[in-house]
Wavefront OBJ file of the C-alpha trace (Angstrom):
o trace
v 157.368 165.773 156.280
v 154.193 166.020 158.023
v 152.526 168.421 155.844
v 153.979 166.184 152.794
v 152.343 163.499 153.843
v 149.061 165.868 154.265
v 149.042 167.024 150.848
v 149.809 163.573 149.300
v 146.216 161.927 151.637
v 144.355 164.609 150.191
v 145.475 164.527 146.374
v 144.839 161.050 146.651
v 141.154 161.723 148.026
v 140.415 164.099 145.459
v 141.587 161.556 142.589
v 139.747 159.122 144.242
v 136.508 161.247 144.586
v 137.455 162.094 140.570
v 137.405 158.908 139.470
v 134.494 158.018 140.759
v 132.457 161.137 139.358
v 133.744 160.075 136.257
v 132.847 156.272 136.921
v 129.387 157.026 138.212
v 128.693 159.649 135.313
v 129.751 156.876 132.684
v 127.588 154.285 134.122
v 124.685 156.842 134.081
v 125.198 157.785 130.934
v 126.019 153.823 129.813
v 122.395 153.100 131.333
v 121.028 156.064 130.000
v 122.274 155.051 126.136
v 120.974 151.626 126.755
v 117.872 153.044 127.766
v 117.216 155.310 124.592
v 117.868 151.678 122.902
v 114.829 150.408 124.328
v 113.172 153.701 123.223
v 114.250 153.787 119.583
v 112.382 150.216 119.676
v 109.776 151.520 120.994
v 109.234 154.442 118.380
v 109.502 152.474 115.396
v 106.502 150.661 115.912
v 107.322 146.971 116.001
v 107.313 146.733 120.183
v 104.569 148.610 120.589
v 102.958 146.448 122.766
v 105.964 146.685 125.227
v 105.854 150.716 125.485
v 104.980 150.129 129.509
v 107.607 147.555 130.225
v 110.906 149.890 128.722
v 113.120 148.890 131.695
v 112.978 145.303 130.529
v 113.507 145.655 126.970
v 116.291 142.804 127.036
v 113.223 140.237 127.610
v 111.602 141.712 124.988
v 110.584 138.883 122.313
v 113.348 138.676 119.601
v 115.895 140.993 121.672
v 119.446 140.200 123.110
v 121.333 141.940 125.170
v 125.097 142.052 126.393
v 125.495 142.207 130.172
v 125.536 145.361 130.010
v 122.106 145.809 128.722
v 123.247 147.232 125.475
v 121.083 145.185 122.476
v 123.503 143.034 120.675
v 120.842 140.838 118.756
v 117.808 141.683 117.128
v 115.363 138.396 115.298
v 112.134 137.901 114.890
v 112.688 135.757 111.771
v 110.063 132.863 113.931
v 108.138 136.147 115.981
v 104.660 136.274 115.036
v 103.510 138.825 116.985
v 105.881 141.360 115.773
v 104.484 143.319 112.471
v 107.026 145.205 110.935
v 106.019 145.685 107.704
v 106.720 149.472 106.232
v 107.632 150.605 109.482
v 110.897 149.101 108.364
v 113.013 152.255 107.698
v 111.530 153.857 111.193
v 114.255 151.749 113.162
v 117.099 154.117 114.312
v 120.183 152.071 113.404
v 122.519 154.479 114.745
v 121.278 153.775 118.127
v 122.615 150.508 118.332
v 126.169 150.566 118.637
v 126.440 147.107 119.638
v 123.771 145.343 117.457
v 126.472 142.229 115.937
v 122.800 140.277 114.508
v 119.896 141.303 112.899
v 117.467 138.705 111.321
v 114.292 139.745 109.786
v 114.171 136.809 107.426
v 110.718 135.631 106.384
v 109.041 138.359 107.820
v 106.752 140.625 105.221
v 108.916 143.900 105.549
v 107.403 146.204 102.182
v 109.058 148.893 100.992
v 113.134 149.500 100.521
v 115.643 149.069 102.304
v 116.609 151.978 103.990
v 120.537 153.867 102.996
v 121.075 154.276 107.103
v 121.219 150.418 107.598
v 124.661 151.065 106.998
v 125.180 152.970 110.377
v 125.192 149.393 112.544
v 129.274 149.728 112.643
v 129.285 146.408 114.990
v 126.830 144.339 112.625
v 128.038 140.751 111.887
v 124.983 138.738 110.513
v 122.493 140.290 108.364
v 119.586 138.421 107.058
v 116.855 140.416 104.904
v 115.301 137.232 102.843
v 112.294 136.686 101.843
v 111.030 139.766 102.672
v 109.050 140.883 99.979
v 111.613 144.162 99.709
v 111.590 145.735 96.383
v 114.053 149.031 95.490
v 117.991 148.885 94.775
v 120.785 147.762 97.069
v 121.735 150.839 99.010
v 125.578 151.042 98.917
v 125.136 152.098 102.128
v 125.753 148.270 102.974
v 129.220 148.496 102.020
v 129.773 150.579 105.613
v 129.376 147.730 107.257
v 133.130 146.450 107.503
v 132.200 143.692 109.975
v 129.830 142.397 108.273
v 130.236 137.963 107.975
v 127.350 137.425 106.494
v 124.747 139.021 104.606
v 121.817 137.592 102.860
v 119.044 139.327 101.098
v 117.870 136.206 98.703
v 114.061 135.372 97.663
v 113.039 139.460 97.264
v 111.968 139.072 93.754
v 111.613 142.619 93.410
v 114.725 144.026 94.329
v 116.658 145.190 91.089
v 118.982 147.315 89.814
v 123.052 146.301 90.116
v 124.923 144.985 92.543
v 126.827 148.011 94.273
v 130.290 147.614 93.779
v 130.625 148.979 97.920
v 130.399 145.100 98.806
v 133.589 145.001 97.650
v 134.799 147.051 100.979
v 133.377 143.899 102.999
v 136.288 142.419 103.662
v 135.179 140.113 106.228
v 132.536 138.378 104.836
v 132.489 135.047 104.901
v 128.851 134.213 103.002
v 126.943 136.508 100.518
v 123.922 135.639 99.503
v 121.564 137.364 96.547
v 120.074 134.880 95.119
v 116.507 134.806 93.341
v 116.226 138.579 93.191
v 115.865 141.130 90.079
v 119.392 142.019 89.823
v 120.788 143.357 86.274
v 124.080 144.819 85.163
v 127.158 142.998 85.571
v 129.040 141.152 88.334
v 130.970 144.112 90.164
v 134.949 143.289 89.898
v 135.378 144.382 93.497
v 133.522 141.405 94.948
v 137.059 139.802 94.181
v 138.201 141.614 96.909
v 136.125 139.635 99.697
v 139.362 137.283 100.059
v 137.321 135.575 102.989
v 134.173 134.798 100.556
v 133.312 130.601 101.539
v 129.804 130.913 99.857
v 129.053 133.060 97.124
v 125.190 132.850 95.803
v 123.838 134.861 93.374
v 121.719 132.517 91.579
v 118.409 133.421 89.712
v 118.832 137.138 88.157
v 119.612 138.976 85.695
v 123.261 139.457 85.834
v 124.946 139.438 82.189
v 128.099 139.386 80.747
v 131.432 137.627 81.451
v 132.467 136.099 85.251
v 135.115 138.974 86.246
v 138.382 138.093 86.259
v 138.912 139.082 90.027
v 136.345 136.949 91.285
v 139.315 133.764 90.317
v 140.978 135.571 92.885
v 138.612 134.170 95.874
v 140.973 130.894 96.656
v 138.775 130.487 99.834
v 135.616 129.884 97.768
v 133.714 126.205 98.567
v 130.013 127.082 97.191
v 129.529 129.541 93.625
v 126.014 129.797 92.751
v 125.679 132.091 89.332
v 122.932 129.854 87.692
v 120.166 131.068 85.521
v 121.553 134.128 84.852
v 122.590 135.651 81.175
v 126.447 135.068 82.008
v 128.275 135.181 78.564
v 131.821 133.914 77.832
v 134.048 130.722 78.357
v 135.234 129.150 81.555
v 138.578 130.878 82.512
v 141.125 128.134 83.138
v 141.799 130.486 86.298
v 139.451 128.378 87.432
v 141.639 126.106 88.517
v 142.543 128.653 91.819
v 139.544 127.542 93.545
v 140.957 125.031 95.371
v 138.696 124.116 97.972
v 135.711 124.556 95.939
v 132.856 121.715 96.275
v 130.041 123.291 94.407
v 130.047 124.686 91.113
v 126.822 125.819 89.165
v 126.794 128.121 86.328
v 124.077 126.496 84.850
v 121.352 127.890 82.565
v 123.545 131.021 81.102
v 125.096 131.442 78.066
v 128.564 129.769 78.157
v 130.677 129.104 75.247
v 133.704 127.251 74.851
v 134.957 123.870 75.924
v 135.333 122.598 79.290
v 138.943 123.599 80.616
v 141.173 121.262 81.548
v 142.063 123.058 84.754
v 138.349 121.849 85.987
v 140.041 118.833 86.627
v 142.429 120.409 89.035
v 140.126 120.821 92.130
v 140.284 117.577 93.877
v 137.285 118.689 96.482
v 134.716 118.977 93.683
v 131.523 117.428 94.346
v 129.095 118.949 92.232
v 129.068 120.633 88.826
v 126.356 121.987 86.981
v 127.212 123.245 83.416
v 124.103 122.521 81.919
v 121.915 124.609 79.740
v 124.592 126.794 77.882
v 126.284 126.592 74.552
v 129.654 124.912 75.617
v 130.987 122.518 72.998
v 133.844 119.942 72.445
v 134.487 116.715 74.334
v 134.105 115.732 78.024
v 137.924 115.745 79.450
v 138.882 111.981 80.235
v 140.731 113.891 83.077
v 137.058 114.274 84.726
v 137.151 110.788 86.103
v 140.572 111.596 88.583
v 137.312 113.934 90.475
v 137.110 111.291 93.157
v 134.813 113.157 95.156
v 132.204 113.986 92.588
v 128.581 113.308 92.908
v 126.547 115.393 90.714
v 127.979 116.368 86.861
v 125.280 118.163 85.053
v 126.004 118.664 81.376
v 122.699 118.595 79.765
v 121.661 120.914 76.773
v 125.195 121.649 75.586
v 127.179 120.760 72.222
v 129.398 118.541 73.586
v 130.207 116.000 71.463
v 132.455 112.943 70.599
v 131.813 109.971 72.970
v 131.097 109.752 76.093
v 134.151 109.135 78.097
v 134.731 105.514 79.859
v 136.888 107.224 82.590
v 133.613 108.556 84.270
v 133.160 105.095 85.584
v 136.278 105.632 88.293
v 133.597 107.874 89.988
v 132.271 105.766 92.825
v 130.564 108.435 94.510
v 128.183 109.641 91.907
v 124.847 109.784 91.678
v 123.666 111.747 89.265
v 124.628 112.084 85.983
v 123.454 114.042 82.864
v 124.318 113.755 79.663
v 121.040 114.563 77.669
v 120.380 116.983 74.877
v 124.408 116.911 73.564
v 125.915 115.835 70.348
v 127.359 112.584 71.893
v 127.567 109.421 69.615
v 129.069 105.692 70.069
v 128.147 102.944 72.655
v 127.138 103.581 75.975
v 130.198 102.503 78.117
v 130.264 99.678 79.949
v 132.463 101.483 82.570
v 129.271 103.229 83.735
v 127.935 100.065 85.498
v 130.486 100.451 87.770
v 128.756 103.507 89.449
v 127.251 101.407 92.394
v 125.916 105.148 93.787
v 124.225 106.012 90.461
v 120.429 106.937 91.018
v 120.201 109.156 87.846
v 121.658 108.367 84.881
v 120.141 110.367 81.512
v 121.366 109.923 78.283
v 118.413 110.755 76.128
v 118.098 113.055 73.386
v 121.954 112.407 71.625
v 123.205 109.964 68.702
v 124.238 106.833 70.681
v 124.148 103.799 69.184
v 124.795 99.914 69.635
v 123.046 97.753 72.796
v 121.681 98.439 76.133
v 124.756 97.028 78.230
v 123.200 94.330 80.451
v 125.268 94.984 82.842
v 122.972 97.884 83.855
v 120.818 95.179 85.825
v 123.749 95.591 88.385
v 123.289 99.809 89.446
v 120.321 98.496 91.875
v 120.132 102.152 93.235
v 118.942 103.473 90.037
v 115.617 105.180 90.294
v 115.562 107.459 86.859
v 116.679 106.134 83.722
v 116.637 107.781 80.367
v 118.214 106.493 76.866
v 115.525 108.056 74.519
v 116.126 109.713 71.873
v 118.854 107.802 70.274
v 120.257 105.403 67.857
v 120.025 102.148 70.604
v 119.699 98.659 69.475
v 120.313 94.935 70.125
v 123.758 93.706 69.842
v 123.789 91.859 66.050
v 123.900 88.321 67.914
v 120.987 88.665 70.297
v 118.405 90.615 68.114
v 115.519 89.902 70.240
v 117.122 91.156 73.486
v 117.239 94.873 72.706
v 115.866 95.699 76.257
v 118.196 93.499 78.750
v 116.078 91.197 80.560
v 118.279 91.786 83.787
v 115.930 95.084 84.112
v 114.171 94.116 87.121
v 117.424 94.156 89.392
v 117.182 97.875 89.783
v 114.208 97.471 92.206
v 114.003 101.310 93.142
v 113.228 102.300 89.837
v 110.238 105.025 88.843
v 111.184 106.360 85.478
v 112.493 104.302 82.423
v 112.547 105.739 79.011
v 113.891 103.991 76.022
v 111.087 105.688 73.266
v 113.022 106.938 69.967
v 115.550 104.451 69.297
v 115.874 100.851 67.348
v 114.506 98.365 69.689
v 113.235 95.679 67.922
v 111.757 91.861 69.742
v 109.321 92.072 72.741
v 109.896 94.094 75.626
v 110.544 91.704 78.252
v 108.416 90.629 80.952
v 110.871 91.843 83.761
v 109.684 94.710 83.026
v 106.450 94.227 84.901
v 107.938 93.424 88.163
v 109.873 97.084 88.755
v 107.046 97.678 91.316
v 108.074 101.242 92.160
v 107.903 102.148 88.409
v 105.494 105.014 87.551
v 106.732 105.955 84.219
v 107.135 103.810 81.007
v 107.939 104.888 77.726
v 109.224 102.794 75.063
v 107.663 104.705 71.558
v 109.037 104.842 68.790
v 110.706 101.568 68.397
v 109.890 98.456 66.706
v 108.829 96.674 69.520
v 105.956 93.530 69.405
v 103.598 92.272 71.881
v 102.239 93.432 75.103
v 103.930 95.066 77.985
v 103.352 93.128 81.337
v 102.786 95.482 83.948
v 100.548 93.094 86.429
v 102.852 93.964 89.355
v 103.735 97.672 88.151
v 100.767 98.558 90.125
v 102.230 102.774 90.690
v 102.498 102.680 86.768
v 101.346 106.276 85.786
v 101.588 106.846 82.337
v 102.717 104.312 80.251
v 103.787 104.935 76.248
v 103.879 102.043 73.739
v 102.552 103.534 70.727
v 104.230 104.036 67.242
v 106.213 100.448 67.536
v 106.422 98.201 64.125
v 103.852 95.821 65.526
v 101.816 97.869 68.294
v 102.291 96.437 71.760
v 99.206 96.774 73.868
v 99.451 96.983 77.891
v 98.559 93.528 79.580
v 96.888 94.541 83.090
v 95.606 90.586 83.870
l 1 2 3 4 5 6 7 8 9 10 11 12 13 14 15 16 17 18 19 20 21 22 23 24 25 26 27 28 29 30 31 32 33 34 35 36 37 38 39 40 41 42 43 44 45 46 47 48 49 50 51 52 53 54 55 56 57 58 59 60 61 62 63 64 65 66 67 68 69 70 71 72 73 74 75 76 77 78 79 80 81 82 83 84 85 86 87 88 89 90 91 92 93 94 95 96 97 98 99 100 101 102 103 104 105 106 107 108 109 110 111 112 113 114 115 116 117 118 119 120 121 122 123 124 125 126 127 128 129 130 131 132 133 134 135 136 137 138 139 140 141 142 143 144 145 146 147 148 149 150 151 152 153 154 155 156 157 158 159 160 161 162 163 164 165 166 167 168 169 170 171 172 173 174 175 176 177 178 179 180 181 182 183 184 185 186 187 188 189 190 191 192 193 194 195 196 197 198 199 200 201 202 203 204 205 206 207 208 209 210 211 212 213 214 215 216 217 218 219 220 221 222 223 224 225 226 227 228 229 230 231 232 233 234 235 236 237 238 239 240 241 242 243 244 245 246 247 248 249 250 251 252 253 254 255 256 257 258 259 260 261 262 263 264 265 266 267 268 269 270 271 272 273 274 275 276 277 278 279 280 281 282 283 284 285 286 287 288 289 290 291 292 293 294 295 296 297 298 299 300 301 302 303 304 305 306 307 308 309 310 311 312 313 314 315 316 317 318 319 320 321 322 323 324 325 326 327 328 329 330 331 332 333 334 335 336 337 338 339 340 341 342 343 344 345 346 347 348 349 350 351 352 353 354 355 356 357 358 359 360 361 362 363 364 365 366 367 368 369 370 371 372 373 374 375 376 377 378 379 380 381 382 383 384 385 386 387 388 389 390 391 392 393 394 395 396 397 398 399 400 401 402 403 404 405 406 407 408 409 410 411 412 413 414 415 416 417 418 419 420 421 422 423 424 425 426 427 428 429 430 431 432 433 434 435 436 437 438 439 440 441 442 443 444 445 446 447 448 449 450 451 452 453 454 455 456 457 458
């Protein structure tokens, strides 16, 4: 029993003395790895003036570490003193196992990016923009399957496609590639990032049709694909976006009519359809967007009249309707909009008065009915421009050129004191236009009336 008892001490002094071999040799080799980390920085240049100080790379400017020592975060987005410029693709990514950050926003990095940025297997955030890069996409940036968010907007030279690899990013949560060079179509797969909350790729030169799998991303709140050469109608799949709140496909090449199913996403607070080729009316359904503050639906071929239910929307402030094909009176309902700061109208076939109840959106600051049919009600023929004007107190721009006005343009007019921009040509206007208080007034247009109204400084 003795000599079991013997064996048993010294098995358990070997295991011990085992363990912590294998303890000791990890750490060693744990500080060892961590050291080569401060190394690699070292060797690509951009610490260079830290080469003495190795042991205390975690200090370093722009450096995290873990408590371990391992680097976790690289920025020097706001780091001066760091040049990096084409000593970009010198950085050994594989030698940061535990990098979960790296931000090299705003910083002139040249060049491409390099293919082995894909070898950071722990990276989370990745922020390339503004950089100045130029080159493709390396699909090399689909290995990172961590990846949250990635951003590599404002590098105007950066072309080619999109590489369908982002698909395999399965946990992003924000992609950003905006106000690049990018051409070829939107890759189907990025309907597989079923995480996507912000999706920005605004300012290319993506063409074709939105892919059907992108309807697919029900967690999408912000879609960005404005001023692109997007063809094709508005999918009334739309309607799976559910907790979107910004829509802009502005300034692409959009055809059809406004779907119906728009008017199924309750958290909608701005839409930009402007500067495409849609047609048809405005839905009357619109006005149940409660939330809305922004509908942009300039230079389209919308037509019919302009629907009353828009004024229900008490939150908006800006809304565009100029350069369509509407026609009838401008609804009354729109004086309702308490919020309303914007409100253009120009450039369509409206016709009848100038409501006066306009006098009562006090907020308004630009205002635009040129361009149309407008006159004075039949009854008051010398009030064509309401003399309640000069209640909306914050107003800089007022344009009522190319209509019917006919009488004298009231003196109201000349106590809007923020007002910087007058044009009323191209009516049949008499008299003089009082602008003694409109001291900011700018640039002032009068001419082509039926009697010519002068400007009366004194």
């Amino acid at each position: 029993m003795s000599s079991s008892l013997t064996i048993s001490v010294i098995l358990g002094v070997l295991w011990a003395t085992i363990l912590l071999s294998f303890a000791t040799t990890m750490l060693a080799a744990d500080q060892s790895s961590y050291e080569s980390e401060a190394k690699v920085l070292i060797k690509s240049g951009w610490w260079s003036s830290y080469s003495n100080d190795t042991p205390q790379h975690c200090k370093w400017a722009g450096i995290s570490c873990n408590s371990a020592g391992s680097i976790t975060k690289i920025n020097i987005s706001d780091v001066p003193n760091i040049e990096v410029g084409d000593r970009f693709g010198k950085l050994n990514f594989s030698s940061f196992p535990n990098l979960v950050l790296l931000d090299l926003s705003d910083r002139p990095l040249d060049g491409n990016i390099p293919h082995q940025i894909g070898d950071l297997s722990a990276l989370k955030y990745l922020n390339l923009s503004n950089c100045g890069l130029s080159g493709e996409l390396p699909p090399s940036l689909g290995n990172l399957s961590r990846l949250e968010y990635l951003d590599i907007s404002y590098n105007y030279n950066i072309n080619g496609s999109i590489p369908p690899q982002l698909g395999n990013l399965v946990n992003l949560v924000s992609l950003n590639l905006s106000a690049n060079s990018l051409t070829g179509k939107i890759p189907s797969e990025l309907g597989f990032l079923s995480n996507l909350v912000y999706l920005d790729l605004y300012s290319n030169k993506l063409f074709g049709p939105i892919p059907f799998t992108l309807y697919q991303l029900t967690d999408l709140q912000h879609l960005y694909i404005d001023d692109n050469y997007l063809e094709g109608s508005i999918s009334k799949s739309i309607e799976n976006f559910k907790k979107i709140s910004f829509l802009s496909i502005s300034n692409n090449r959009f055809t059809g009519h406004i779907p119906l199913a728009l008017c199924r996403l309750p958290t909608l607070e701005e839409i930009y359809l402007d500067q495409n080729q849609i047609s048809g009316l405005v839905p009357s359904c619109i006005g149940s967007l409660s939330n809305l503050t922004s509908l942009e639906l300039h230079q389209n071929k919308l037509n019919g009249s302009i629907p009353s239910c828009l004024g229900s929307l008490s939150k908006m402030q800006y809304l565009s309707l100029s350069f369509n094909l509407f026609k009838g009176p401008i609804p009354q309902g729109l004086c309702n909009l308490a919020n309303l700061t914007l409100l253009d109208l120009s450039q369509n076939n409206l016709n009848g008065p100038i409501p006066s109840c306009i006098g009562s959106l006090s907020k308004m600051q630009y205002l635009g009915f040129g361009s149309n049919l407008l006159k004075a009600a039949d009854l008051e023929p010398c009030d064509a421009i309401p003399s309640c004007i000069d209640n909306l107190s914050n107003l800089y721009n007022l344009e009522l050129d190319s209509n019917l006005l006919k009488g004298p343009s009231p003196e109201e007019i000349g106590r809007l004191f923020p007002l910087s921009n007058l044009n009323l040509s191209f009516n049949q206007l008499s008299g003089s236009v009082p602008i003694l208080s409109a001291t900011k007034l700018r640039i002032i247009d009068a001419g082509n009336n039926c009697n010519k109204i002068s400007s009366n400084p004194f």
